[in-house]
C-alpha positions in Angstrom: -87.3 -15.5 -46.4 -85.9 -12.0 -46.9 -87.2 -10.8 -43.9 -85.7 -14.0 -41.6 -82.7 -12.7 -43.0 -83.1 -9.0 -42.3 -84.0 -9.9 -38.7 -80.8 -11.7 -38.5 -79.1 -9.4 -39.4 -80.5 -6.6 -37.2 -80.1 -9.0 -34.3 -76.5 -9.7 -34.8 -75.7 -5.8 -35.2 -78.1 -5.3 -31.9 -75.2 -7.8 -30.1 -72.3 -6.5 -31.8 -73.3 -3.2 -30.7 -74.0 -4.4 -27.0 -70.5 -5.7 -27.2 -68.8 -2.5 -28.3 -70.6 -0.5 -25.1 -69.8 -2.5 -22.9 -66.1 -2.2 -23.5 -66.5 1.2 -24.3 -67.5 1.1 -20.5 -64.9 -0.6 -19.4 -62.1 0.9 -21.3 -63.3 4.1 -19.6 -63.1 2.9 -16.4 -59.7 1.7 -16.7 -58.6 5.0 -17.9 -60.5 6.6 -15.0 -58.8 4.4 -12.8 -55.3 5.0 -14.3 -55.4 8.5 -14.1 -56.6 8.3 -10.9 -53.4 5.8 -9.9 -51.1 6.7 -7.0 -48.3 4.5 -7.0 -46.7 3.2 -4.3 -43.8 5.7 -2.4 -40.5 4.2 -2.6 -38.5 2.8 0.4 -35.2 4.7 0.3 -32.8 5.2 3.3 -31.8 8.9 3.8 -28.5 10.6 5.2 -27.7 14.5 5.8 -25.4 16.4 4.5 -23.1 18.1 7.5 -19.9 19.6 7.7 -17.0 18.5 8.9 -13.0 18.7 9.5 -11.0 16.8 7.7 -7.0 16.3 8.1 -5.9 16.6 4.4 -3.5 14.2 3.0 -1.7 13.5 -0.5 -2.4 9.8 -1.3 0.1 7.9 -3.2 1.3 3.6 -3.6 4.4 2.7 -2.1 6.8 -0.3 -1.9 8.2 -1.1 1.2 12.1 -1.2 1.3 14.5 -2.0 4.5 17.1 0.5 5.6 19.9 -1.6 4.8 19.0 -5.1 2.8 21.2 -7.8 0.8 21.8 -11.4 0.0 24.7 -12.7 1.6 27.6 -13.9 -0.8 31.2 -14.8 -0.9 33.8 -12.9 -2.2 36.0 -16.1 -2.4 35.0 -19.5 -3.8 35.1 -22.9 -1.3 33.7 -25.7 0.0 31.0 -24.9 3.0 32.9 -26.3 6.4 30.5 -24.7 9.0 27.0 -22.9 9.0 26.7 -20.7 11.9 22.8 -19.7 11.3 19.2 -20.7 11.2 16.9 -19.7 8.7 15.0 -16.6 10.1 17.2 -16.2 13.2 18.1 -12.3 14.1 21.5 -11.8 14.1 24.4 -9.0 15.3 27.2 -7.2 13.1 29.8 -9.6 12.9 28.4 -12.9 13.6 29.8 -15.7 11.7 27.3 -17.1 8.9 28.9 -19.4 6.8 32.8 -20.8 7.1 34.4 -22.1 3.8 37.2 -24.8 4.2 40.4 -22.7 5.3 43.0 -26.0 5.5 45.3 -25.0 2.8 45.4 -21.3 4.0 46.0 -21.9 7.8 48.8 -24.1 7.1 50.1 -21.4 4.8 49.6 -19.4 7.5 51.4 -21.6 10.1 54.6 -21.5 7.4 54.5 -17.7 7.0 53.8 -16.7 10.6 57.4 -19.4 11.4 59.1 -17.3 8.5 58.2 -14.3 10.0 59.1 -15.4 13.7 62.7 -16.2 12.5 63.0 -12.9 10.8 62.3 -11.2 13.7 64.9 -12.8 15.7 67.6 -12.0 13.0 66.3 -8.8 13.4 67.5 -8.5 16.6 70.5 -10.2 16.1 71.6 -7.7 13.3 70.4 -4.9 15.6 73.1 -5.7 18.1 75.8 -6.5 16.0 75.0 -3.6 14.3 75.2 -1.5 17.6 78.6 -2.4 18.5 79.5 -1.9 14.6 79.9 -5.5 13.3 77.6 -5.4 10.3 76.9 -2.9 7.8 73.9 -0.7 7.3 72.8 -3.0 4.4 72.8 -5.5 6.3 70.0 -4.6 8.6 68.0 -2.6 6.0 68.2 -6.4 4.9 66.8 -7.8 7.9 64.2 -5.3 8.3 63.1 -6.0 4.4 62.6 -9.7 5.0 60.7 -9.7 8.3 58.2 -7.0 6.3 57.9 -9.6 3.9 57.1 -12.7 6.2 54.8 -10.5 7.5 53.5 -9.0 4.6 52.5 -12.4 3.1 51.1 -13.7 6.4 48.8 -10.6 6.2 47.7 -11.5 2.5 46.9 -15.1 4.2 45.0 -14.2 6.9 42.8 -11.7 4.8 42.1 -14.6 2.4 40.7 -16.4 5.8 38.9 -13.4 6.7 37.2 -13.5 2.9 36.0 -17.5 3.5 34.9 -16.3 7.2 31.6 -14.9 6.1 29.6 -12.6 8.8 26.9 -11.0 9.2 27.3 -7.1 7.6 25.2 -5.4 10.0 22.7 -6.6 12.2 19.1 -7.9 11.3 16.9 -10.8 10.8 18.3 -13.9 8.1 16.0 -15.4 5.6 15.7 -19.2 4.3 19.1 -20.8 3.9 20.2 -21.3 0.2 23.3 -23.9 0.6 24.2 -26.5 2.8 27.4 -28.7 4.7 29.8 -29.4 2.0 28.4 -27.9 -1.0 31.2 -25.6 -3.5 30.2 -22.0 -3.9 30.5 -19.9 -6.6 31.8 -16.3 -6.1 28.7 -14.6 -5.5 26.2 -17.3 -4.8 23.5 -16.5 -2.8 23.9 -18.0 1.0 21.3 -16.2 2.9 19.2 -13.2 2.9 20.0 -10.2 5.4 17.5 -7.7 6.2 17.1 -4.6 9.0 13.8 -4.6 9.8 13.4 -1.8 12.7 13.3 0.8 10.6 12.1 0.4 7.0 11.7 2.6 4.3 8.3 3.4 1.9 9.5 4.7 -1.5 6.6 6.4 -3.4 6.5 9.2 -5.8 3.8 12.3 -6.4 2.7 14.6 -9.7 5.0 17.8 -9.8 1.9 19.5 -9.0 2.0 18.7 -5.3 5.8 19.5 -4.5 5.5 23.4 -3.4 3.4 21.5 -0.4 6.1 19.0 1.1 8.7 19.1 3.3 10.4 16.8 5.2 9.7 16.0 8.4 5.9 16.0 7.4 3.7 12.9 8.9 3.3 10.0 6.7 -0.3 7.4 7.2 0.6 3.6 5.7 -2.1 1.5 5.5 -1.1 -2.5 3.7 -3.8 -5.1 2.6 -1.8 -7.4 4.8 -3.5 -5.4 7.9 -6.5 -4.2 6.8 -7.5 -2.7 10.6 -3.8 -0.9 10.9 -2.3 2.6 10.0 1.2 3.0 10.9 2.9 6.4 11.6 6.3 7.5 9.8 7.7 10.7 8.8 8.7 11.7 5.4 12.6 11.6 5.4 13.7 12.6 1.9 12.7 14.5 -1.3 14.3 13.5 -4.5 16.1 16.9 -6.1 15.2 16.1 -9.6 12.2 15.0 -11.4 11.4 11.9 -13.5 11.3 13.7 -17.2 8.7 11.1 -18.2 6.4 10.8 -15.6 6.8 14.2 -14.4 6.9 12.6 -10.6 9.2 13.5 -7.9 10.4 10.6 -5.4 10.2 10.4 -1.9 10.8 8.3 0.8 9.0 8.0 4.1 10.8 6.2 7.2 8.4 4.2 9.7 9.8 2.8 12.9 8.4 -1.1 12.4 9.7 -2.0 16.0 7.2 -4.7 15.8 8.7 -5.8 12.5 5.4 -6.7 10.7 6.2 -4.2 7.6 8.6 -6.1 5.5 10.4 -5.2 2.2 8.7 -5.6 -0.9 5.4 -5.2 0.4 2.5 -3.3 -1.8 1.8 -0.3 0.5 -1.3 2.8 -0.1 0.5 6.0 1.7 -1.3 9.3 2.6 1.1 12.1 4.0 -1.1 14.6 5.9 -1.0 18.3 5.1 -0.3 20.7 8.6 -3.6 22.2 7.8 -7.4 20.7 8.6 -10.4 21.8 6.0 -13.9 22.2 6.5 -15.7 20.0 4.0 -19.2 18.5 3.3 -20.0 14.9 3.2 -22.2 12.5 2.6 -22.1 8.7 2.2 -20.4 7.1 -1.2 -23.4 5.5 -1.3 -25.9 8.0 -2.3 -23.5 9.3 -5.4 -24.8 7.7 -8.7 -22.2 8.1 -11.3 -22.9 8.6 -15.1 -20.4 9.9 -17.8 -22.2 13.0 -17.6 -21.3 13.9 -14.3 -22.2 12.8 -10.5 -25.4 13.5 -9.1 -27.5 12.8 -6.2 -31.4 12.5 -5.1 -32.3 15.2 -2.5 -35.4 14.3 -0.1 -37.9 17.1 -0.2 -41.3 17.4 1.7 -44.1 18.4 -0.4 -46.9 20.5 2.0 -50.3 18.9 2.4 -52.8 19.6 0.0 -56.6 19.6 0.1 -56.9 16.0 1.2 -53.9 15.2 0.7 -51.4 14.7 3.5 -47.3 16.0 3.2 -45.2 14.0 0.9 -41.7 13.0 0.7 -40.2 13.6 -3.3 -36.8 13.5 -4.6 -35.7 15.3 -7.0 -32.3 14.8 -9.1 -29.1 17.3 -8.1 -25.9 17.4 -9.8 -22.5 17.6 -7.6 -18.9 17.5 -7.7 -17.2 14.7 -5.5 -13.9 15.9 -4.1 -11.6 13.2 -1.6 -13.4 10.1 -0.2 -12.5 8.9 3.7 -13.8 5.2 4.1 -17.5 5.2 3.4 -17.7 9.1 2.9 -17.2 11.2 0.1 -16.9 15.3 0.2 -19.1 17.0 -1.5 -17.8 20.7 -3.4 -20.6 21.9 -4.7 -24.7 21.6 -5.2 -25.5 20.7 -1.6 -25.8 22.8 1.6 -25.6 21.1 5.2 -28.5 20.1 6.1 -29.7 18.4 3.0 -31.0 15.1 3.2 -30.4 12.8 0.5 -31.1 9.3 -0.4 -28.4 6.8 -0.1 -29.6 3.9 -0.9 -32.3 2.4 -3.3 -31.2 5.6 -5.6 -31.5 3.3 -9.0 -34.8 2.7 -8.8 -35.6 6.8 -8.2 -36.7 9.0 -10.5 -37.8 13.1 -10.2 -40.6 14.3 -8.6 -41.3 10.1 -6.9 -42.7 9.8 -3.8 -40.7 8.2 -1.3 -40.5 6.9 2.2 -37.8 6.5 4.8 -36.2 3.8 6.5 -33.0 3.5 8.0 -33.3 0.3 10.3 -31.7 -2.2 8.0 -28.7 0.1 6.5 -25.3 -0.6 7.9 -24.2 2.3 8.9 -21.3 4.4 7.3 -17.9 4.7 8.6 -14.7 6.4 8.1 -12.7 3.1 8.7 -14.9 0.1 7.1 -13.9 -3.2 8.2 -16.2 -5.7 6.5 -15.9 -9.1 8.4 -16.1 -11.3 5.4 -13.4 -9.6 3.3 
């Protein structure tokens, strides 16, 4: 009996044993194999770094303000008789807008101007009676007093017409209308907005740090959301003479022709006034910068020389850089690249140093100084 059991025993440790060589065997393999693993080469697109002039600018935001701008009010309460507009229309100095009722006043004004016709005639009455010595000097500085008068007060009346005869300021294009046939105004209630499109004005403001570069008379670049394809041309018309003492900022204005009339006041405007001077820079696309709070680096495309049995390689390796002023899908580059450089730019989060890589640049749009995309 002891010896069945014996033999059991053995036999079991005989298979356990098996068991344990063979995945000793396999284990081995599979390290073997591991070590002996080439992954893959990654699929990156690649772009080089060349040089290249670029105009420089100062980049600021804007607001867009017309030359001359306001909301048509009166300077006399009254009843709206006549409306000499439609909303939008473009108008000249010194059309007529909006006419209050003027009843009570031309009828003053009928009375006065009578007074003032019969004033003059006794005027010349006294005159000649004067001249062949019939009435005293009083007398006429009398006359002369009371037609002064008459015509003093008809004056007053026909400026009070004037007041409820309300034209255009200057000349420019109306907004909606705000009142209507019959309706009382209010001194100072809004009637219409007047605004001069042709030119406008772009107020901005820059750090102190840039004012020993402008000038007037330097070119201003606007480019709006409202035309994304568009940059319109002005020139940079005034420099405030003091500074904000908060923001440390200096104000400027820039003056753009808008014969076309599609920049309007209050737009939201990204302004760039170009420096005389052009500089030689290095770029590369945005694309291939990864960003991190420890600085801005990109992966450089390297070709490794062939090996016994093994052919040349392409390898990135990880380079730090500083990023200066970006130009649509560029970006300059001021330090740690040379031209000539070819980086990866795109597919750069899935890199890492020394990782062998492979190029293709079929499917990657390619960059441009002026993006457009058709589906923003």
């Amino acid at each position: 009996m002891k010896r069945k059991i014996l033999l059991a025993v053995l036999i079991v440790i005989a298979v356990f044993a098996g068991l344990a060589g063979v995945k000793a065997l396999q284990v081995k393999k599979l390290i073997a194999f591991g070590a002996a693993f080439v992954p893959p080469p990654e699929s990156v697109s690649s772009a080089v770094a060349r040089e290249e002039k670029w105009q420089g600018f100062i980049s600021s935001i804007g607001t867009i303000a017309a030359v001359q701008g306001v909301t048509v009010t009166p300077d006399m309460p009254g009843t709206v008789r006549e409306i000499a507009f439609e909303s939008g229309a473009v108008v000249s100095k010194g059309d007529l807008l909006v006419r209050l009722d003027i009843s009570s006043e031309t009828a003053q004004l009928a009375a006065l101007q009578a007074q003032a016709d019969l004033a003059r005639s006794n005027l010349t009455r006294v005159r000649s009676l004067r001249a062949e010595g019939n009435v005293s000097l009083s007398d006429l500085d009398t006359a002369e007093a009371a037609l002064k008068q008459y015509e003093a007060n008809a004056d007053t009346v026909r400026a009070t017409i004037e007041k409820k005869t309300i034209r255009a300021p200057f000349a420019g294009r109306l907004g909606i209308r705000l009142v209507n046939l019959g309706q009382y105004l209010d001194l100072g209630k809004p009637i219409v907005s007047l605004q001069s499109l042709a030119p406008v004005y772009v107020d901005f403001s820059l750090p102190q740090q840039e004012l020993a570069k402008l000038k007037t008379g330097m070119r201003v670049r606007l480019a709006s959301d409202t035309y994304p394809d568009r940059r319109f041309a002005g020139e940079l018309t005034a420099i405030n003479p003091d500074l904000d003492a908060v923001t440390r900022s200096v104000g400027l204005q820039a003056t753009f022709g808008n014969t076309n009339e599609l920049l309007r006041p209050g737009m939201f405007a990204r302004v760039e006034v170009l420096l005389p001077e052009e500089q030689n820079v290095l770029v590369i696309p945005a694309t291939s910068v990864l960003s991190a709070p420890f600085g801005d680096s990109v992966y450089v495309i390297e070709t490794n020389p062939a090996s016994a049995g093994t052919p040349p390689q392409l390898v990135v390796h990880q380079q730090f850089i500083r990023t200066g002023s970006v130009r649509g899908d560029f970006v300059s580059v001021e330090s740690g690249l040379k031209p000539g450089d070819r980086v990866a730019s795109s597919g750069k989060f899935k890199l890492r140093n020394g990782l062998i890589v492979v190029e293709n640049n079929e499917v990657t749009p390619k960059p441009t100084k002026t993006p457009n995309p058709t589906d923003s």
